[in-house]
N, C-alpha and C positions, 0 to 999 in steps of 0.2 A: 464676258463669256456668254454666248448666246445657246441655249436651250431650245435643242430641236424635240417636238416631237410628236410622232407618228398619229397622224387620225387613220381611224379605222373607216371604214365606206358602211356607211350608214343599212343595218339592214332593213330590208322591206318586211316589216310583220305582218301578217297575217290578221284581219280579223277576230276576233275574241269568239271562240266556237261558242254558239248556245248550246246549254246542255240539251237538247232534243237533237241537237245536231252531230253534238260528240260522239264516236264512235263507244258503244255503252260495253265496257269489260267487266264478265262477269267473275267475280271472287270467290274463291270458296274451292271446295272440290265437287267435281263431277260428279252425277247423279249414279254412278254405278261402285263410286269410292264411297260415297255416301253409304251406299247400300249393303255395301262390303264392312263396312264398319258396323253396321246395324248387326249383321250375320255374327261378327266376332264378339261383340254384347252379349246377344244370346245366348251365344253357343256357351258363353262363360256361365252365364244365368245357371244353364240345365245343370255345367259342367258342376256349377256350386250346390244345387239340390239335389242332383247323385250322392256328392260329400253327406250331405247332411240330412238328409232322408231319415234317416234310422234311429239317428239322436236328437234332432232339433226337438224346440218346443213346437209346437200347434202355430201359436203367433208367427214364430221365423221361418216357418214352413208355408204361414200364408203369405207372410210380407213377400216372400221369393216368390212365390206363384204368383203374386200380384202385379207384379214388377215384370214377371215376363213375357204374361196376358198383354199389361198395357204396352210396352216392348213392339211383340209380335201385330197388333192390331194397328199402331202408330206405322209401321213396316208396313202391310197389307195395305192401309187405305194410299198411302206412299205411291204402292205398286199399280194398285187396281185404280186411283186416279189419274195419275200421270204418268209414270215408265210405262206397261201396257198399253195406253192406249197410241203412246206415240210409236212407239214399238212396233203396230199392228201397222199404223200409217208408214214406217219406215220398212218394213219386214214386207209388207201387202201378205201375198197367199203363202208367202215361204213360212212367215210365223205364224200363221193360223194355229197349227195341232199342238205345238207347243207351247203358244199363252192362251188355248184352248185348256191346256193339264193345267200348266200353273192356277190361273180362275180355280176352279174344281181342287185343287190342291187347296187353294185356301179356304174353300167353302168348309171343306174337311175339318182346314185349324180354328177357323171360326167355332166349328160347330163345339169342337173339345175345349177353347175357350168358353164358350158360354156355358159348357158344363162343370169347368175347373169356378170360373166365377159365382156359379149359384153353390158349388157344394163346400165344403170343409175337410182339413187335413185329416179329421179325425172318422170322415167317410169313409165305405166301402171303394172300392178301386181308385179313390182319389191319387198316391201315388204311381197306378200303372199308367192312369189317363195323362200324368205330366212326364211320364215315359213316354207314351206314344205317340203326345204332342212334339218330343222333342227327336222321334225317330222321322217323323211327317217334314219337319223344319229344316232335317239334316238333311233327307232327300231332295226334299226344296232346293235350298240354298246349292248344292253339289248340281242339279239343273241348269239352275238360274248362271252360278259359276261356269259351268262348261258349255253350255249350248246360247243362253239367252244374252247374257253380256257380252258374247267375242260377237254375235250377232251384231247387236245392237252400234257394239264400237265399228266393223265392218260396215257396216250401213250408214255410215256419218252420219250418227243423229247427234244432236248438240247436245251434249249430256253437261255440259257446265250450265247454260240455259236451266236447262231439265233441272239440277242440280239446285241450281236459285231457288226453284220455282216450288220442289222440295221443302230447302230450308221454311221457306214461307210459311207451306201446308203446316210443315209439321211443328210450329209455332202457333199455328191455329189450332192445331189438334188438342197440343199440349197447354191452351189456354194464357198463352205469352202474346199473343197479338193484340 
């Protein structure tokens, strides 16, 4: 009994891509899901120091305020070095007035951070100021969510790009790099 059997036609491979040459995909999520995430952190932060305002100790009233200082500022330099400025170059004059406020919006929370950072729980307006930080942030993000991201996504900017480039930053920020 004889045994046939089938060759296949030899295929032509392709050279072996260098990696400079490989088409480079980036992992991860988007720079505006990134950011969306960041919002929902927060917004828990305040949502948890509303709770516990009134009964906390001193210490767990700063540990929270600490957390959402470093939080919101990790956010901010996020925004103010990389989303904005590409934003401005994808947007040209259409986003001007808009990440015109945002800027000045954050100069704002900057300013109330650096006031929550030097004071203590047991100061004078120290709870209004992490009220009004977290009413400035609600505004913000409800902006940033209606006007500035469908923008942004409208205007193909590479927000996975943008999004790597994030990750990155905010590993440098937070002293992982």
């Amino acid at each position: 009994m004889t045994t046939i059997t089938a060759s296949r036609p030899a295929r032509k491979r392709s050279p072996a891509r260098s990696a400079s040459k490989a088409p480079r995909l980036v992992a991860g999520p988007d720079a505006i899901a990134m950011l969306r995430e960041d919002h929902k952190r927060v917004s828990a932060l305040f949502e948890r120091f509303e709770k516990i305002k009134d009964e906390a100790k001193h210490t767990q009233k700063q540990a929270l305020v600490d957390e959402i200082c470093a939080e919101l500022t990790i956010h901010a330099t996020l925004e103010e070095e990389l989303l904005y400025p590409a934003a401005r170059d994808a947007l040209g004059e259409k986003g001007d007035e808009l990440l015109d406020e945002a800027v000045v919006e954050h100069a704002t929370a900057k300013d109330l951070i650096a006031q929550l950072e030097s004071a203590s729980p047991g100061d004078e307006l120290y709870d209004a100021k992490v009220a009004v930080l977290g009413e400035y942030v609600r505004h913000h993000v409800k902006e940033e969510h209606d006007e500035i991201f469908p923008k942004c996504r409208k205007a193909g900017m590479d927000l996975k790009s943008l999004g790597a480039q994030m990750r990155e930053r905010r590993a440098a920020l937070q002293g992982d790099a």
